[in-house]
C-alpha positions as CSV (number, residue, x, y, z in Angstrom):
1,X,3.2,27.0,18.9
2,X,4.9,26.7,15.2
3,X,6.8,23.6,14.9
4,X,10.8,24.2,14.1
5,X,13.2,21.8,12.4
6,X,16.0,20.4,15.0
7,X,19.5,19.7,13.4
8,X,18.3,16.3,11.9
9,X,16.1,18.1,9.9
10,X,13.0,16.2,12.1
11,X,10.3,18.9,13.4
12,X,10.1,19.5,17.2
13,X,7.2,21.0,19.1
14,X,8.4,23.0,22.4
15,X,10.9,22.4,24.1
16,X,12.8,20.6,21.5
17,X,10.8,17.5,21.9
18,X,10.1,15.2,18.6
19,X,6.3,15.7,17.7
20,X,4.9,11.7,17.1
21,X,1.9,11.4,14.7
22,X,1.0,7.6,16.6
23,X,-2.8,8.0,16.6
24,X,-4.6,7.7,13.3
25,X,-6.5,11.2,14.3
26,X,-3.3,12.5,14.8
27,X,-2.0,11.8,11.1
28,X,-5.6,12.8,9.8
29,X,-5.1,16.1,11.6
30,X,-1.2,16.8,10.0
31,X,-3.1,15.6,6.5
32,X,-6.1,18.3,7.2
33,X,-3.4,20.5,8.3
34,X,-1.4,20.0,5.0
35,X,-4.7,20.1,3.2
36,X,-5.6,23.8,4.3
37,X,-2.6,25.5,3.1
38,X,-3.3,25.1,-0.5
39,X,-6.9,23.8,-1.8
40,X,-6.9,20.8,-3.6
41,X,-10.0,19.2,-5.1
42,X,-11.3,16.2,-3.3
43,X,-13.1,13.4,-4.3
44,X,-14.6,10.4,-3.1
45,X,-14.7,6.5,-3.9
46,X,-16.4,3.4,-1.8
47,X,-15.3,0.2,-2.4
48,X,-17.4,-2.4,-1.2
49,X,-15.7,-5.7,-0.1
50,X,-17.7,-8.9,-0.9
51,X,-19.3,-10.8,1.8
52,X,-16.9,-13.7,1.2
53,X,-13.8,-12.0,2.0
54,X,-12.6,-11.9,5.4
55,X,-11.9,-7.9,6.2
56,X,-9.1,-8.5,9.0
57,X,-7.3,-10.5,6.5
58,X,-7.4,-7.5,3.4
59,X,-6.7,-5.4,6.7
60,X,-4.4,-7.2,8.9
61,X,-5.1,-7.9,12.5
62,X,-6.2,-4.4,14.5
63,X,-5.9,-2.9,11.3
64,X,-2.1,-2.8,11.0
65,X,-2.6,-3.0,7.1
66,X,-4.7,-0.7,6.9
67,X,-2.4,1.8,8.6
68,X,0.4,0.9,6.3
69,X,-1.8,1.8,3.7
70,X,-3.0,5.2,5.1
71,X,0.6,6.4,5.8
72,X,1.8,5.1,2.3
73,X,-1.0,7.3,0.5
74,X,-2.0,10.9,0.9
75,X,-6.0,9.8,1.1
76,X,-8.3,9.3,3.7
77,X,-9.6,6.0,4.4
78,X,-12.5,5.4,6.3
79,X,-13.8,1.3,6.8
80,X,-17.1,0.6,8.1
81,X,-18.4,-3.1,7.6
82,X,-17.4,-3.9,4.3
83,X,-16.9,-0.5,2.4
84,X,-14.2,1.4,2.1
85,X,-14.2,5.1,1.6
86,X,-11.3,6.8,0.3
87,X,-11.3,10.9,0.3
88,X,-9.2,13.3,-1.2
89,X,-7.0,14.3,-4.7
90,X,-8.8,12.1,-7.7
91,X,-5.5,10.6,-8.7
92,X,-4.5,9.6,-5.1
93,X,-8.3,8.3,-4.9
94,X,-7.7,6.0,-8.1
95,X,-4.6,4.9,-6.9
96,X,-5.6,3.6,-3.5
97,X,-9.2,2.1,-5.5
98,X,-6.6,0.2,-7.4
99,X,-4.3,-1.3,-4.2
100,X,-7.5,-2.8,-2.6
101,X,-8.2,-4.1,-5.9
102,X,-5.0,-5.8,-6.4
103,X,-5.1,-6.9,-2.9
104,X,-8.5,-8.0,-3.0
105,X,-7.5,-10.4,-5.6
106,X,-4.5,-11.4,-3.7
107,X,-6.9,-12.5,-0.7
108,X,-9.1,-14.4,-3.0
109,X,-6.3,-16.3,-4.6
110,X,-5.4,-17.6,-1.0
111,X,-2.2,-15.2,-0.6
112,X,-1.9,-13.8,3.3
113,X,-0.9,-10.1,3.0
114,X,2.0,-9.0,4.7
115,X,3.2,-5.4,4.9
116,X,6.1,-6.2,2.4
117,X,3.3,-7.0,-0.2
118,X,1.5,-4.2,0.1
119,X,4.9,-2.2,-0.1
120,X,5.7,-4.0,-3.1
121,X,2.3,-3.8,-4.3
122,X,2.2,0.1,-4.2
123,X,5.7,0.3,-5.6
124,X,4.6,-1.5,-8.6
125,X,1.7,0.4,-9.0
126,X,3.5,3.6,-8.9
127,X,5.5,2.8,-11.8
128,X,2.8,2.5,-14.1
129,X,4.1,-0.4,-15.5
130,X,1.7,-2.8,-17.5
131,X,2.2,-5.6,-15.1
132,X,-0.7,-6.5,-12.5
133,X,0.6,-7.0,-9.0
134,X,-1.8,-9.6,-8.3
135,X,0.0,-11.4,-11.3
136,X,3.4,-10.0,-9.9
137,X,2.5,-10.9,-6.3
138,X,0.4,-14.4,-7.0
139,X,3.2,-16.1,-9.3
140,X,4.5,-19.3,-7.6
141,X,8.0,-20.8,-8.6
142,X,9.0,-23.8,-6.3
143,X,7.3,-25.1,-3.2
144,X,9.1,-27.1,-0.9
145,X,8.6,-28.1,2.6
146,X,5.4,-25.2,2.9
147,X,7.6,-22.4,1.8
148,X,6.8,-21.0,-1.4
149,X,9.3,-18.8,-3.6
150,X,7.5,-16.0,-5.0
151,X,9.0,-13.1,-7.4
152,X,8.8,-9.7,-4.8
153,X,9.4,-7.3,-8.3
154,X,8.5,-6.8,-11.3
155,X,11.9,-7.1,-12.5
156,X,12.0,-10.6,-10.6
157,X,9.1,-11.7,-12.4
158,X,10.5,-10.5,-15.8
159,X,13.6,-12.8,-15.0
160,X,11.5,-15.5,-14.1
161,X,9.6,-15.2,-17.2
162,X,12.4,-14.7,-19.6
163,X,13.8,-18.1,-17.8
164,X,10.6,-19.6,-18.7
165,X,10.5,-18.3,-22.4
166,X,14.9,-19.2,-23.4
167,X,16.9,-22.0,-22.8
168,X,19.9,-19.6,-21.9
169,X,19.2,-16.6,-19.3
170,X,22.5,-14.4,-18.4
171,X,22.0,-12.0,-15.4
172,X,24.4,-9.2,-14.8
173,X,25.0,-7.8,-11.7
């Protein structure tokens, strides 16, 4: 049965109930499903993990990460032991190589991955600004008591920096 929009603009299956894409297979199906109506060139990239690093914590615990991650990007990403395989478009491919690599470097620098870093991480990525996240992400201000203040943006870190670099630092807004 085609799926219509309701009123809030949401698509409903029959009888006007919400479809949910909660199963991975599910959201690999609306991808494939996406996928056939106009062909796109797929590629695909492995990343292998080194032994050292823990996967559950580049993955979160029963793979909550790693859903994040799939939902976030328009790839397919398959883990088995300690590669990754990403599918699909080349650019989408290149971006997700480049998240694990950022957060791969976030692991090894002791940082626990949280889904606000990976959001942040992505976001900063997708600017195609100059700025690393894993420099963005890793960049310690003040510790106190266990807590550690960390820049969440690249325009945090810019302030930081230019703080660092003048004596005088106005902020507007």
């Amino acid at each position: 049965m085609p799926t219509k929009p309701d009123v809030s603009g949401a698509a409903t299956g029959g009888a006007g109930k919400p479809d949910v894409a909660g199963s991975p297979s599910d959201r690999r199906e609306s991808r494939e499903r996406r996928g056939r109506s106009e062909p796109r060139p797929t590629a695909q990239t492995k990343i292998v993990v080194p032994g050292s690093q823990a996967m559950v914590s580049l993955l979160g615990s029963r793979d909550e990460l790693l859903r994040i991650i799939e939902d976030a990007l328009a790839s397919d990403i398959h883990v088995r032991g300690n590669e990754i395989t990403i599918t699909g478009d080349p650019a989408d491919n290149a971006l997700a190589a480049r998240l694990f690599e950022e957060l791969l470097e976030l692991v090894a620098a002791g940082q626990t991955l949280t889904s606000d870093s990976i959001t942040h991480a992505l976001g900063i990525l997708r600017s195609g600004e100059s700025e690393r996240p894993a420099d963005v992400l890793s960049l310690n201000i003040l510790s106190r008591r266990g807590r550690t203040i960390r820049p969440k943006t690249l325009n945090q870190k810019r302030y930081v920096d230019a703080i660092d670099r003048h004596t005088i630092v106005f902020g507007i807004g």
